[in-house]
PDB file of N, CA, C and O in Angstrom, chain B, residues numbered from 101:
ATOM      1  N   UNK B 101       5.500  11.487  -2.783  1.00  0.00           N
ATOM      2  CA  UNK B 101       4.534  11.705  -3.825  1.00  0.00           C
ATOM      3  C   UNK B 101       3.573  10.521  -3.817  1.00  0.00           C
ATOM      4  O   UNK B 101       3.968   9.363  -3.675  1.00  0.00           O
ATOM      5  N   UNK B 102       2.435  10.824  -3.959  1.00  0.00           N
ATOM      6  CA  UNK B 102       0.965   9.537  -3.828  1.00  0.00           C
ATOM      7  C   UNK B 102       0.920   9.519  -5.618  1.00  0.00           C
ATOM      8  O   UNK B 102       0.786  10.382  -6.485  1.00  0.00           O
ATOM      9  N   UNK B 103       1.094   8.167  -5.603  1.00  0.00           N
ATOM     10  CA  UNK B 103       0.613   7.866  -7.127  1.00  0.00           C
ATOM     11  C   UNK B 103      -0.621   6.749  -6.889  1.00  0.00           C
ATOM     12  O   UNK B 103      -1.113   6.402  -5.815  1.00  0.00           O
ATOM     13  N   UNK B 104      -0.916   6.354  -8.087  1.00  0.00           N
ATOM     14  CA  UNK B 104      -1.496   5.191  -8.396  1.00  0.00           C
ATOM     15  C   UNK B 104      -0.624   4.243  -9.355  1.00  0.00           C
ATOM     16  O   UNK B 104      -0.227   4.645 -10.449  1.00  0.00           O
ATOM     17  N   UNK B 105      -0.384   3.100  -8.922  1.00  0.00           N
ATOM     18  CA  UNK B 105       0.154   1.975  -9.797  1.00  0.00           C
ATOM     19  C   UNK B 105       0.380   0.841  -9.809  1.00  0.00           C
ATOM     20  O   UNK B 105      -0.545   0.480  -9.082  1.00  0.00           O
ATOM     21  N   UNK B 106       0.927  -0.110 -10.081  1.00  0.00           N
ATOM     22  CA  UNK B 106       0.783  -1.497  -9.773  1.00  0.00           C
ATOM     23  C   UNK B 106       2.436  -2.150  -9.887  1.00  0.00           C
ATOM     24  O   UNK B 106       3.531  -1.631 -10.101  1.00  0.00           O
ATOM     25  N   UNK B 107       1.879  -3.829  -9.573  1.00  0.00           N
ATOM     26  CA  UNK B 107       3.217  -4.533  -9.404  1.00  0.00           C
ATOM     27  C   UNK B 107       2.146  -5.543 -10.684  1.00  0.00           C
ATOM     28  O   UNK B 107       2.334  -5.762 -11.881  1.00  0.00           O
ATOM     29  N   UNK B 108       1.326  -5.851  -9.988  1.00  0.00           N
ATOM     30  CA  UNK B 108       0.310  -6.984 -10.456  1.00  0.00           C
ATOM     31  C   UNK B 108      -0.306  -6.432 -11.614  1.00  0.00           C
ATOM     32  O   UNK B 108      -1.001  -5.607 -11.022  1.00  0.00           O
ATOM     33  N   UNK B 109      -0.553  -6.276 -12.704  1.00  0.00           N
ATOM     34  CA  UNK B 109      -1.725  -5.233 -13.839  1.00  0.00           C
ATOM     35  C   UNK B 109      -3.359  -5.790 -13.088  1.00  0.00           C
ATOM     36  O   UNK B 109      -4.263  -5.137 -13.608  1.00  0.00           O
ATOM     37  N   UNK B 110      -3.820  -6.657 -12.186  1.00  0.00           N
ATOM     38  CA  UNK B 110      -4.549  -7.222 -12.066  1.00  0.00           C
ATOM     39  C   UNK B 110      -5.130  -6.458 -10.886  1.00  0.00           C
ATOM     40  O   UNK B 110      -6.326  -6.617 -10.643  1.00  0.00           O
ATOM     41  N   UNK B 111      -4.096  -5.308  -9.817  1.00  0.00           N
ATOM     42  CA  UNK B 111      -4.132  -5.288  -8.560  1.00  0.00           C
ATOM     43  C   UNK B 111      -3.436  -2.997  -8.491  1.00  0.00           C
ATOM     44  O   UNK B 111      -2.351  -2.567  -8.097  1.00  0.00           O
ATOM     45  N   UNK B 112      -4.461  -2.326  -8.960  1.00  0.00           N
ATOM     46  CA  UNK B 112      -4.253  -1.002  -8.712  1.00  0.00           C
ATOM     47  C   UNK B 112      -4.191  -0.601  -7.646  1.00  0.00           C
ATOM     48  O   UNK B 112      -5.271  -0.544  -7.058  1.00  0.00           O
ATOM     49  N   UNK B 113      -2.779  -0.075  -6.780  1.00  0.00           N
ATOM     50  CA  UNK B 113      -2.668   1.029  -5.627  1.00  0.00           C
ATOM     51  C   UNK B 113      -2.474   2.104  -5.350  1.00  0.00           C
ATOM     52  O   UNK B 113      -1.816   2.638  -6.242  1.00  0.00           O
ATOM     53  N   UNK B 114      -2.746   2.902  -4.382  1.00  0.00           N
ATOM     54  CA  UNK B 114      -2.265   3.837  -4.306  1.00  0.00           C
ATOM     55  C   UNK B 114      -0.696   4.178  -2.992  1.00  0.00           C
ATOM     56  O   UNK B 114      -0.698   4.123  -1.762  1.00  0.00           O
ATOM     57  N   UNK B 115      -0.081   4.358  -3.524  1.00  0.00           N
ATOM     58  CA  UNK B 115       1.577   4.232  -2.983  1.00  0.00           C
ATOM     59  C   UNK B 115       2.046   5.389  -2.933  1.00  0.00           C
ATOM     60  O   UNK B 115       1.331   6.343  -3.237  1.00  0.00           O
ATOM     61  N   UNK B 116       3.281   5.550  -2.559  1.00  0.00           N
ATOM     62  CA  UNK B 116       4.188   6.196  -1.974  1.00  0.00           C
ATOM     63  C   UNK B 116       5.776   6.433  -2.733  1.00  0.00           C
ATOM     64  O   UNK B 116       6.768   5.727  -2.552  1.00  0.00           O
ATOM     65  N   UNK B 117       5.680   7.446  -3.477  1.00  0.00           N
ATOM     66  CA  UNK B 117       7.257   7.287  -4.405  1.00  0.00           C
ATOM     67  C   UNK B 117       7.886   8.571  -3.558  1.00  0.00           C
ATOM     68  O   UNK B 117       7.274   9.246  -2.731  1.00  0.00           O
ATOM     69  N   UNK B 118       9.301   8.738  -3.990  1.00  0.00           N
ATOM     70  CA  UNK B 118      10.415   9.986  -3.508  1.00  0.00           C
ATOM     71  C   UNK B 118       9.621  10.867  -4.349  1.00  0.00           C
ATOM     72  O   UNK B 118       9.079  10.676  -5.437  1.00  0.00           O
ATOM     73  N   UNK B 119       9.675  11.762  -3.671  1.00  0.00           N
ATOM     74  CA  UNK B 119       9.130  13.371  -4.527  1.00  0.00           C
ATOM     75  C   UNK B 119      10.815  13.718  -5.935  1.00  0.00           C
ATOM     76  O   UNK B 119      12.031  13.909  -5.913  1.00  0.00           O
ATOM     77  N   UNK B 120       9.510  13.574  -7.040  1.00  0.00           N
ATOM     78  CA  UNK B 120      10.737  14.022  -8.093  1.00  0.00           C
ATOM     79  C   UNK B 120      11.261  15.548  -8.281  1.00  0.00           C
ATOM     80  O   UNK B 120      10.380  16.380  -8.063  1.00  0.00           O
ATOM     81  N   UNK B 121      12.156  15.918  -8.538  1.00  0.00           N
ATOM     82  CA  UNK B 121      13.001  16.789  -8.639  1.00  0.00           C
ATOM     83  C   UNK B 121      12.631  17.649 -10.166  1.00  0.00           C
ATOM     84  O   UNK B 121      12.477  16.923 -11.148  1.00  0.00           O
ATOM     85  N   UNK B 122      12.513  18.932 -10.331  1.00  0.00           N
ATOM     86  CA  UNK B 122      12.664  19.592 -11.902  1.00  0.00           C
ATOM     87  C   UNK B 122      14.023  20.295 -11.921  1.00  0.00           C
ATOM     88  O   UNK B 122      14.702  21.131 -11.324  1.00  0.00           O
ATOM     89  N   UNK B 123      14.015  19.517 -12.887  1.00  0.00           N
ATOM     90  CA  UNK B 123      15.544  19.736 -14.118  1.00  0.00           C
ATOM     91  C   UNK B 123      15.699  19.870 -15.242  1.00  0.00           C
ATOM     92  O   UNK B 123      14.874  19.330 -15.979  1.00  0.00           O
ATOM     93  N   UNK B 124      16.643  20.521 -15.753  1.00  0.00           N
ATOM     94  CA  UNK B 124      16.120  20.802 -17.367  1.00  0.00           C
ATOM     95  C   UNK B 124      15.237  21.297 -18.161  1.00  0.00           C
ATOM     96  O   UNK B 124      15.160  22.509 -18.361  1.00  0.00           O
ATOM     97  N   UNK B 125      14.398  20.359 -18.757  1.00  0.00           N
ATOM     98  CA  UNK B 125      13.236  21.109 -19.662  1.00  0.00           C
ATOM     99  C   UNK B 125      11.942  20.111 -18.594  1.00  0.00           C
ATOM    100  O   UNK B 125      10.875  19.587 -18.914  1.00  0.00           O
ATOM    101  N   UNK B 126      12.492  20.177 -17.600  1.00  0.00           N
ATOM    102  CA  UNK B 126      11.076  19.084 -16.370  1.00  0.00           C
ATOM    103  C   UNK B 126      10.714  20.309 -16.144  1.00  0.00           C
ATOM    104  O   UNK B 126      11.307  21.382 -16.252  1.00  0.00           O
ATOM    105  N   UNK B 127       8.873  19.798 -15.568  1.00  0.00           N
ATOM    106  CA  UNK B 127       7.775  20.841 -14.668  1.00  0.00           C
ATOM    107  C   UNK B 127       7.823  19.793 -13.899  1.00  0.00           C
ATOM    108  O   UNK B 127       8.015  18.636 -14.274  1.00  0.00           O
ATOM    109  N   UNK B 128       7.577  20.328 -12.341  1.00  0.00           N
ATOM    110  CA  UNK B 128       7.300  19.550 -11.284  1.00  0.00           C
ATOM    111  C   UNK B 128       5.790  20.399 -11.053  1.00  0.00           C
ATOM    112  O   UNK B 128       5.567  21.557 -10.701  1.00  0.00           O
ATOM    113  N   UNK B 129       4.953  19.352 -11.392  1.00  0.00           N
ATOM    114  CA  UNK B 129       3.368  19.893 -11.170  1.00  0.00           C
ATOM    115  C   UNK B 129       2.536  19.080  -9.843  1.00  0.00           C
ATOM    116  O   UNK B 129       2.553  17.861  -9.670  1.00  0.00           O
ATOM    117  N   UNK B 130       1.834  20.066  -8.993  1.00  0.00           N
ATOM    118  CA  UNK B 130       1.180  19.705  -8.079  1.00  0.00           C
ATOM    119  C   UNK B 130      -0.068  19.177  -8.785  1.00  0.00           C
ATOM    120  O   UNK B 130      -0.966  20.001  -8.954  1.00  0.00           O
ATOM    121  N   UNK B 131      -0.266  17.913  -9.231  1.00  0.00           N
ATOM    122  CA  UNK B 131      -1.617  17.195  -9.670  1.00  0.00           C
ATOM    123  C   UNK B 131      -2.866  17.279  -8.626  1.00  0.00           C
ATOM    124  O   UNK B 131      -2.959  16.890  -7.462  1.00  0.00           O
ATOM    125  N   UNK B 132      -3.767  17.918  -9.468  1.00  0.00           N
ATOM    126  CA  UNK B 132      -5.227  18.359  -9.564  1.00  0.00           C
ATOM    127  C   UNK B 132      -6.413  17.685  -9.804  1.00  0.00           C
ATOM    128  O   UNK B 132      -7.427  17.835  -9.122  1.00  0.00           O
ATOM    129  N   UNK B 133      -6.313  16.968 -10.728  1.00  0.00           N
ATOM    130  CA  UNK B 133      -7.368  16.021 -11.418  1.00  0.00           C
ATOM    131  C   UNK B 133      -6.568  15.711 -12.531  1.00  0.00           C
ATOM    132  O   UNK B 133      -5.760  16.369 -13.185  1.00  0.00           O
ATOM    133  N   UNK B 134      -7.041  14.389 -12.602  1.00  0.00           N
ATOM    134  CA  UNK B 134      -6.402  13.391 -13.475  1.00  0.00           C
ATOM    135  C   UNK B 134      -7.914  12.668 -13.993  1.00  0.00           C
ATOM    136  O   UNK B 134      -8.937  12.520 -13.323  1.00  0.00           O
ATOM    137  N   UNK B 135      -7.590  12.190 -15.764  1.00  0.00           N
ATOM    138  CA  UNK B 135      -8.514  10.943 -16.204  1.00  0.00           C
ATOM    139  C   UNK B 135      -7.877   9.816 -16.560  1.00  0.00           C
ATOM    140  O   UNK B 135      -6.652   9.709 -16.500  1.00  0.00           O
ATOM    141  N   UNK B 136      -8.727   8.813 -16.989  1.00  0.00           N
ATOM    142  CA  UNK B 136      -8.722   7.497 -17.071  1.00  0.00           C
ATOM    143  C   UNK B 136      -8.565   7.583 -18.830  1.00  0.00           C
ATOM    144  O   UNK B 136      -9.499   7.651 -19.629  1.00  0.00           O
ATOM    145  N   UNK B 137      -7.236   7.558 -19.111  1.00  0.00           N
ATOM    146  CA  UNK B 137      -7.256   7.564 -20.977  1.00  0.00           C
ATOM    147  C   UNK B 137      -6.988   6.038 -21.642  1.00  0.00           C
ATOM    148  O   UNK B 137      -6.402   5.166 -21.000  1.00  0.00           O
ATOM    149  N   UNK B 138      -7.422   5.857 -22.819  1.00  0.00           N
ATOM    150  CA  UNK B 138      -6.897   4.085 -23.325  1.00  0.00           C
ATOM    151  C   UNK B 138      -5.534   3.763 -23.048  1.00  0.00           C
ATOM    152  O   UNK B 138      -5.112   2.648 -22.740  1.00  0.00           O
ATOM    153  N   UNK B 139      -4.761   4.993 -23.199  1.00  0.00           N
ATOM    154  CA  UNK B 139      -3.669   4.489 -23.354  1.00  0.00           C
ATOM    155  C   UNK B 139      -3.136   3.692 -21.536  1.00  0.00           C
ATOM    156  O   UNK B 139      -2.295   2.795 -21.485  1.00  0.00           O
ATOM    157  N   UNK B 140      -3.677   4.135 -20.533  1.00  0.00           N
ATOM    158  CA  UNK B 140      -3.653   3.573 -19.069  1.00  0.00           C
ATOM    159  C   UNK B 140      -4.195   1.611 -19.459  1.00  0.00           C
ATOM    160  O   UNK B 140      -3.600   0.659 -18.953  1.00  0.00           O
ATOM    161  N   UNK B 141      -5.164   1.496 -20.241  1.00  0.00           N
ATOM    162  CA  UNK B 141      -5.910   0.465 -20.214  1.00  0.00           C
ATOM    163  C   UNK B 141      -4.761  -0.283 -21.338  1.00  0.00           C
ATOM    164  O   UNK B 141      -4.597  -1.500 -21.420  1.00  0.00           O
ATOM    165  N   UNK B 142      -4.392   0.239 -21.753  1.00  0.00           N
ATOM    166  CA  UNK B 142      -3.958  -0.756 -23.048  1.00  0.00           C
ATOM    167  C   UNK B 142      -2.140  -1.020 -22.323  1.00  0.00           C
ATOM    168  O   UNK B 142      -1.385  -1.977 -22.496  1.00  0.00           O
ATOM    169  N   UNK B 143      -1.935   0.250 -21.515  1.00  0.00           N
ATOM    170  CA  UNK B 143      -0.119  -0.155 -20.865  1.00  0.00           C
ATOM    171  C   UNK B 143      -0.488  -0.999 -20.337  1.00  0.00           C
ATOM    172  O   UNK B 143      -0.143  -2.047 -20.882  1.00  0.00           O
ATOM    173  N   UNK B 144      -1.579  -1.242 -18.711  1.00  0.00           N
ATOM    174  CA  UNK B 144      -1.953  -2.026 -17.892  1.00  0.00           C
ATOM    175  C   UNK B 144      -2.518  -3.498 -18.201  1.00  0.00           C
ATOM    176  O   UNK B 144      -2.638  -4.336 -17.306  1.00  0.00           O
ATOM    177  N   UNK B 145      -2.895  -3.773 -19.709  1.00  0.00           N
ATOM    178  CA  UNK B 145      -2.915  -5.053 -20.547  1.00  0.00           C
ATOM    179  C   UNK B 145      -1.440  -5.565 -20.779  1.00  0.00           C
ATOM    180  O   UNK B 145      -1.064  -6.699 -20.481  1.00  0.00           O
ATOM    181  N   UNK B 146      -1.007  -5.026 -21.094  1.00  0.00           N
ATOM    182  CA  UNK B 146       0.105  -5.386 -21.317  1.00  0.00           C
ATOM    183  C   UNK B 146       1.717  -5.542 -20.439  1.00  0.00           C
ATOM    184  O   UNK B 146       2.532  -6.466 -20.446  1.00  0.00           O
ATOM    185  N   UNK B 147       1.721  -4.472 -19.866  1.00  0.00           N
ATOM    186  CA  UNK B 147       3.310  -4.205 -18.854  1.00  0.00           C
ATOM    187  C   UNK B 147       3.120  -4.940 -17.801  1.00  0.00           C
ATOM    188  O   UNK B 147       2.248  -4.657 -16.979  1.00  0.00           O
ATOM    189  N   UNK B 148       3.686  -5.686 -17.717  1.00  0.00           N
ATOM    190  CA  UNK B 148       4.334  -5.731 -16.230  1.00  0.00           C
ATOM    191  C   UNK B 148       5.199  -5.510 -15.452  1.00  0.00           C
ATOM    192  O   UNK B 148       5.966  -6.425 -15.153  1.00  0.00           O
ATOM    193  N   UNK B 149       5.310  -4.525 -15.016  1.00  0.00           N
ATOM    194  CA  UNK B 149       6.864  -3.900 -14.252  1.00  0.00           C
ATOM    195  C   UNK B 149       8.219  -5.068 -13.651  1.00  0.00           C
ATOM    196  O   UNK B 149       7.911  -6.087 -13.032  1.00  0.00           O
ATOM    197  N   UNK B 150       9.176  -4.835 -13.848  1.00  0.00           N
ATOM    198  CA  UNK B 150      10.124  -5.524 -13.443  1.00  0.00           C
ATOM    199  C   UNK B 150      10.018  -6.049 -11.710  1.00  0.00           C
ATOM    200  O   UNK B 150      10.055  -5.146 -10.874  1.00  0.00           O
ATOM    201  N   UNK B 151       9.916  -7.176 -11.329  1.00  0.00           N
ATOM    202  CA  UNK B 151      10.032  -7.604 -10.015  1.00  0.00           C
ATOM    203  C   UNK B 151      10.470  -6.261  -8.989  1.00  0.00           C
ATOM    204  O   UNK B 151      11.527  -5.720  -9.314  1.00  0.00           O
ATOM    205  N   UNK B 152       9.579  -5.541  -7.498  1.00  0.00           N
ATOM    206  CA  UNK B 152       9.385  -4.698  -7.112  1.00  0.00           C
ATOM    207  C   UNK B 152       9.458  -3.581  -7.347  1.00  0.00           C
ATOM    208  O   UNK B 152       9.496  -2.786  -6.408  1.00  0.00           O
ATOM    209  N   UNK B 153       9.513  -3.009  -9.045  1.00  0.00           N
ATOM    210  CA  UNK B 153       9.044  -1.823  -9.473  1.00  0.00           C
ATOM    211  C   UNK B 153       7.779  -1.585  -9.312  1.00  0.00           C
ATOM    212  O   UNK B 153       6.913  -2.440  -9.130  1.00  0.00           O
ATOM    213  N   UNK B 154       7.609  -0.281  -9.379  1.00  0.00           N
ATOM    214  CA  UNK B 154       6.006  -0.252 -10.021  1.00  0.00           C
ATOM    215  C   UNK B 154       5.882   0.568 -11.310  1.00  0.00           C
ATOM    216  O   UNK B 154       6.848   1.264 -11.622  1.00  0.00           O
ATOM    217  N   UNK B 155       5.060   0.560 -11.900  1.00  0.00           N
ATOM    218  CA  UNK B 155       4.521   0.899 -12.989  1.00  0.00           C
ATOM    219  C   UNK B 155       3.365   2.055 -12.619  1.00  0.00           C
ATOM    220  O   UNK B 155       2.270   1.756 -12.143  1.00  0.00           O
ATOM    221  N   UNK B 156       3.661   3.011 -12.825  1.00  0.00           N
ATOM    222  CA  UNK B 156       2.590   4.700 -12.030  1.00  0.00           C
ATOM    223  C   UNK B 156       1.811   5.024 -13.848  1.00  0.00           C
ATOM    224  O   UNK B 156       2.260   5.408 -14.928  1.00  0.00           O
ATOM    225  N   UNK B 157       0.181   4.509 -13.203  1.00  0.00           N
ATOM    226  CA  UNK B 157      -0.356   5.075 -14.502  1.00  0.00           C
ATOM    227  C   UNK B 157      -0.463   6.516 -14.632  1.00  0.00           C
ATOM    228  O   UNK B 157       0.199   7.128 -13.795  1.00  0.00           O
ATOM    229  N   UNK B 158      -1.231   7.342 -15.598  1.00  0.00           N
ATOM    230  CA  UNK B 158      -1.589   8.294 -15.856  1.00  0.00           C
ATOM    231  C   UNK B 158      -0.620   9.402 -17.254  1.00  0.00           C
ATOM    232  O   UNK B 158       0.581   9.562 -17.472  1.00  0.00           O
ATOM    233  N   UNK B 159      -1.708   9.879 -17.831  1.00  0.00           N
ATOM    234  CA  UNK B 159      -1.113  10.375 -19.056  1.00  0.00           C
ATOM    235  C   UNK B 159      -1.726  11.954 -19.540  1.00  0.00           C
ATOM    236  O   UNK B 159      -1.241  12.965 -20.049  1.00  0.00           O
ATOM    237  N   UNK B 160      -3.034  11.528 -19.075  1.00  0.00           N
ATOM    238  CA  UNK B 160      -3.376  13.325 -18.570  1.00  0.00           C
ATOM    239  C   UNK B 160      -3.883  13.904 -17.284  1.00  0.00           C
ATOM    240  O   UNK B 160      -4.598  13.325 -16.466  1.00  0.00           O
ATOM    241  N   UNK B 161      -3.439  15.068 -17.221  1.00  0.00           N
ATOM    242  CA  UNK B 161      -3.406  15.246 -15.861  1.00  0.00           C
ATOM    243  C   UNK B 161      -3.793  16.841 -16.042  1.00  0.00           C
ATOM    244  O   UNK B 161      -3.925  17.273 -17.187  1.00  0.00           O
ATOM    245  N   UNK B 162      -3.957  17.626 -15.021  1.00  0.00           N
ATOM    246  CA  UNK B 162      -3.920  18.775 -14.589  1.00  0.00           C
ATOM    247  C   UNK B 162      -3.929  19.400 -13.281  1.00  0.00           C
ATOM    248  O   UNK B 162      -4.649  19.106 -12.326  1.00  0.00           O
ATOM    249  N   UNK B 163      -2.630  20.715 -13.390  1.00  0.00           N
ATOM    250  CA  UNK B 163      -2.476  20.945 -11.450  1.00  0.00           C
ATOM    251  C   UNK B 163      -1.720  22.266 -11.853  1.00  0.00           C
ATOM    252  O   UNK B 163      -1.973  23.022 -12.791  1.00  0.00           O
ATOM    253  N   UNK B 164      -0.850  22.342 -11.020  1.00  0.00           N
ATOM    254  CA  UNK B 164      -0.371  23.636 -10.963  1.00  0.00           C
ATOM    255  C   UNK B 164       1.039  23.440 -10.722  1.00  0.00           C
ATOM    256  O   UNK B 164       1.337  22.532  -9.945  1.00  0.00           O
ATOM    257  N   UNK B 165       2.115  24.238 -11.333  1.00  0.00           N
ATOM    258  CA  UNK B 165       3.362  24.169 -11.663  1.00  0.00           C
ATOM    259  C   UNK B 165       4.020  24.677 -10.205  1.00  0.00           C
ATOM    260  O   UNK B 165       3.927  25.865  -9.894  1.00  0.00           O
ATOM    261  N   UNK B 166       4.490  23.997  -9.588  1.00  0.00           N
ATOM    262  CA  UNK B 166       5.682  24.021  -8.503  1.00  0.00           C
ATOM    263  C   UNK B 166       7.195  24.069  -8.258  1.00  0.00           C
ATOM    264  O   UNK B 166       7.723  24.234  -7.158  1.00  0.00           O
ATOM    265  N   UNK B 167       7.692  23.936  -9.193  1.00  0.00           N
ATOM    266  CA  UNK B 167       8.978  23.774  -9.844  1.00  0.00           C
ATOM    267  C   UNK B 167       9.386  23.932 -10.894  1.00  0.00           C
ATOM    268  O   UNK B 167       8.396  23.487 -11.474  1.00  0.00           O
ATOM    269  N   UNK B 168      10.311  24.314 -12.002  1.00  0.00           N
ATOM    270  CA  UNK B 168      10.711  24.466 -13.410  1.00  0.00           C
ATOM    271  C   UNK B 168      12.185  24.046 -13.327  1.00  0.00           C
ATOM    272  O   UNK B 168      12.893  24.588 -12.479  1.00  0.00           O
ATOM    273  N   UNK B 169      12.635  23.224 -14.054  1.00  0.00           N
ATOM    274  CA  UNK B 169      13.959  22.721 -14.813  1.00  0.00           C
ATOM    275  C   UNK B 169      14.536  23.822 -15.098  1.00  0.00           C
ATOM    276  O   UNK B 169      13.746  24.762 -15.195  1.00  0.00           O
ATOM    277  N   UNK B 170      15.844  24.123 -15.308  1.00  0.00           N
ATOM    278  CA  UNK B 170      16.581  25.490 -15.720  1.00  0.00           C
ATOM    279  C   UNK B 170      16.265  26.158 -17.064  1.00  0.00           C
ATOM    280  O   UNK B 170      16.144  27.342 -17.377  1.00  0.00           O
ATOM    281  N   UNK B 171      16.153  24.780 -17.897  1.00  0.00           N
ATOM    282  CA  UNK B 171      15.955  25.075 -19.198  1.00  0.00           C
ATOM    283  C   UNK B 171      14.595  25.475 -19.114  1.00  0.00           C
ATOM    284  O   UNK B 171      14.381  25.863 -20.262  1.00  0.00           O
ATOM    285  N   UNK B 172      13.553  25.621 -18.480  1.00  0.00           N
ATOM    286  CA  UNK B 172      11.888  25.644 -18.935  1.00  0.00           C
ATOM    287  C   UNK B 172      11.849  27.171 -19.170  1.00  0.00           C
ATOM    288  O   UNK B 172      12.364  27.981 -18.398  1.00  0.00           O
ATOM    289  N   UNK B 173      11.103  27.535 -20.462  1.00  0.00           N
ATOM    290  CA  UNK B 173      10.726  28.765 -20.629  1.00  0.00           C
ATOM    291  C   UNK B 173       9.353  28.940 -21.310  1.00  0.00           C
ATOM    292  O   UNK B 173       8.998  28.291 -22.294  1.00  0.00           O
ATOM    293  N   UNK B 174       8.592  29.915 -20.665  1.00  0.00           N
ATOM    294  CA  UNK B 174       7.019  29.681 -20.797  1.00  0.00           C
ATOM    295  C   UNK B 174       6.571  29.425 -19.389  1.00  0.00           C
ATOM    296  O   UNK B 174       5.604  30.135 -19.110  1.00  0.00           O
ATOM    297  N   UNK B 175       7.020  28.517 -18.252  1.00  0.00           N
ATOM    298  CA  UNK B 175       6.548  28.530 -17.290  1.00  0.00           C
ATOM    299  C   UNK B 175       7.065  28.726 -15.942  1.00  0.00           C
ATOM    300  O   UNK B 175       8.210  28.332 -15.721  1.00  0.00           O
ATOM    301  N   UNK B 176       6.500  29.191 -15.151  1.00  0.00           N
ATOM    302  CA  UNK B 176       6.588  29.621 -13.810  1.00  0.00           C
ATOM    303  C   UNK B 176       5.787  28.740 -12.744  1.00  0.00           C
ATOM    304  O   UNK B 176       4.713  28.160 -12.907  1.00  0.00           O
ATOM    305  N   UNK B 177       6.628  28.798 -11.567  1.00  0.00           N
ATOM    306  CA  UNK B 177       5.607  28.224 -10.429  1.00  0.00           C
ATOM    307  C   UNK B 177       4.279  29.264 -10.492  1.00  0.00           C
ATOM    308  O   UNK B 177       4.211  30.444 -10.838  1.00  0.00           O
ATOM    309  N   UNK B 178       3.272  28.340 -10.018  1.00  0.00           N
ATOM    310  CA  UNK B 178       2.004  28.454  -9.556  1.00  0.00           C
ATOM    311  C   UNK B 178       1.135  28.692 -10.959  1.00  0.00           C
ATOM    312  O   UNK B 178      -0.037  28.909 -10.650  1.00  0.00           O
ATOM    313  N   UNK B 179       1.314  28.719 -12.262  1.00  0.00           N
ATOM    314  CA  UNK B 179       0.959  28.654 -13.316  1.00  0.00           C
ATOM    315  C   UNK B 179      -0.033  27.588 -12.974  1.00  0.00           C
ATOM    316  O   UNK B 179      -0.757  27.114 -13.850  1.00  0.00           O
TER     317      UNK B 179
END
């Protein structure tokens, strides 16, 4: 999975995580377009991820549903 996120708040990348899994009441969504909300600016003031974590911004997003958790009801892949 390609995110964007940091180690540094000073230093935004774009990286490489394990593709997450849907479980439960999870959507696994193929991201579409994403914006830039305060709340990205105000975590990235503040957090600094634990020594070689990263910290993956973003808070709204939109794409299309690829996966559903067992529990999810209302949605289907490709929604």
């Amino acid at each position: 999975m390609r995110a964007v996120g940091y180690q540094d708040p000073d230093r935004l990348e774009t990286i490489e995580l394990p593709d997450p899994v849907a479980s439960g009441r999870d959507l696994l969504v193929e991201i579409r377009a994403v914006s830039v909300n305060p709340v990205d600016t105000k975590v990235r003031g503040r957090e600094t991820p634990p020594p070689g974590q990263w910290r993956v911004l973003g808070w709204d997003a939109a794409g299309i549903v690829r996966a559903v958790g067992d529990a999810v009801r209302g949605f289907a892949p490709g929604d």
